[in-house]
Structure formats: C-alpha cells, structure tokens
N, C-alpha and C positions, 0 to 999 in steps of 0.2 A: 504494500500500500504506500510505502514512503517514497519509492520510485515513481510511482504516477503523481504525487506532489511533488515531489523535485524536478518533476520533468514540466508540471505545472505552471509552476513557478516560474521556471526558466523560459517560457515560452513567453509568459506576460511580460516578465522582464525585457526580450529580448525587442516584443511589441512595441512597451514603452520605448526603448531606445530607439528600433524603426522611427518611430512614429516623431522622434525630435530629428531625427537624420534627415527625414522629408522633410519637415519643414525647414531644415535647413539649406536645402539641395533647393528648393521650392524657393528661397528669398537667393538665393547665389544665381540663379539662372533668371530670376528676375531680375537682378540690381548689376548683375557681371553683362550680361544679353552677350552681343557680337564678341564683349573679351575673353568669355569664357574657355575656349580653345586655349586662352596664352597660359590662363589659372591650369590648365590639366598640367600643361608643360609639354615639350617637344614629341612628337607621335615614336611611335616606340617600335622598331622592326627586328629585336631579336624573337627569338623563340620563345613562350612562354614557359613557365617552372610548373612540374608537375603537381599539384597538389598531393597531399598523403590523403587515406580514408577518411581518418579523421578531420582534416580539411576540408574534405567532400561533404562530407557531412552537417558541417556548419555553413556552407557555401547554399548547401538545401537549407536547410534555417532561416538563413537569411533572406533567401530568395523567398522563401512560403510570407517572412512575417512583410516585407517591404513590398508584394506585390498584392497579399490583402490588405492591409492600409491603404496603399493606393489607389485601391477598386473601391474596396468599403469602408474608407476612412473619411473625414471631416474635409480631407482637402485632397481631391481629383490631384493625383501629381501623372504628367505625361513620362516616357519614356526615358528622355534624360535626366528629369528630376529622379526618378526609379533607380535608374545606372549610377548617380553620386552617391546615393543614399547608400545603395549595399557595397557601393565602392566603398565611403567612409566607413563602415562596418567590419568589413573585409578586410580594408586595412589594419586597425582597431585589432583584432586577431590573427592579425600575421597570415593570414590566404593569401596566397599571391591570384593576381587577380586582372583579367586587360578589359576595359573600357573600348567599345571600337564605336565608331559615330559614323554611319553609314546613308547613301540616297540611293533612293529607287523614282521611278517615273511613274507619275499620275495617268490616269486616263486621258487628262482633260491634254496631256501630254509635258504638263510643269514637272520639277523635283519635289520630291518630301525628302524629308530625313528619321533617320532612326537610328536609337541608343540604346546598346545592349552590353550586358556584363559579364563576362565567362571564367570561371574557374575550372582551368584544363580541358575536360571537353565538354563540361558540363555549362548550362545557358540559366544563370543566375536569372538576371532579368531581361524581360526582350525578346524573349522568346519567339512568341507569334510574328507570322511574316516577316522573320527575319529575311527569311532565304529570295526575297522581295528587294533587297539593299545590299549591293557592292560597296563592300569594306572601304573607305576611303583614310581613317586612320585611326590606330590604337593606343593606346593611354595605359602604362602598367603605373 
C-alpha cells in the first residue's frame, strides 16, 4: 500500500512542478517571441547521448504530467511552450535531452512550425504529426 502512495505523491509533485515549468515556458515565449532561438543557444549536430532505463523512465513522466497540463490544464500551452517545459525538467534530472523546432507546409500552401522533445528514441512531447515537419534545428 505505501508504494501506491509514494508513487502518489510523486506524480502530484511532479504535476505541480509541470505545471510552474509551463507557465514559465508560456511567459518566455511570450516576452523572448523572435529571440527565443538565440535563448536555446546555437542548434546542436552531434549525436545525441543515450539515455539509461531509468532515464527513460522519467522522460515518460515527464512527458505524461506536461502534456496533460497542457490539454487539461488552466493554460492551453502550444507545442513549444510543451518542449521548454519538459526541457527545463529534463534538464532539472540530468536526461539528456534535444529540443528540435521543425516546418511543414499548410494546405493553404504557407509554413507552420512545430516543437518537439526526444529523449533517445523516445518523443517526450510533440509527438502527433510530427513526421509532418523537417527537422530544421536541434537544441541539446
């Protein structure tokens, strides 16, 4: 019984802290807009570092509490606010982790963009439609 309270526990915990990362991610893309590429820092083209299981692990965590917050949380956060969030998390836990910021082409035939978070092969946030958006650059 004390294992499904400590794993309780650790979930709402892990919720609350989501849930400040978004909001933080949420005012930095608001108030940084066009500069925010310079904040990631220069795009990143080595190979990424494999995560351990237990990285993996947490990587899913992370990704579960930051992508319901942001469905079913107080504040709608889009995809890049998504991707800093479990960024600063991930970092926060030593997961090594790449940030990639990607366009694909509308119908109407304009660009979108789209931000997604992967630890090793696993797709933290960003998931859906990714495979919609060429890589343009990565952020470890």
């Amino acid at each position: 019984m004390t294992g499904r309270w400590r794993r309780a526990w650790q979930q709402r915990r892990l919720l609350a802290e989501a849930a400040v990362a978004l909001m933080c991610a949420n005012l930095t893309v608001l108030l940084r807009g066009p500069r925010l590429a310079a904040a990631l820092g220069a795009p990143d083209t080595l190979p990424t570092i494999a995560p351990s299981a237990r990285q993996m692990a947490v990587a899913r965590d992370v990704g579960w509490a930051v992508e319901l917050l942001a469905v079913r949380g107080p504040l709608r956060t889009a995809c890049l606010g998504q991707a800093l969030a479990a960024r600063t998390l991930l970092r926060r836990r030593r997961v090594p982790c790449v940030l990639t910021l990607g366009l694909g082409r509308q119908t109407s035939g304009g660009l979108c963009a789209h931000a997604w978070l992967r630890a090793g092969d696993f797709t933290v946030t960003g998931g859906r439609g990714r495979g919609a958006y060429a890589p343009v650059a990565g952020f470890r």
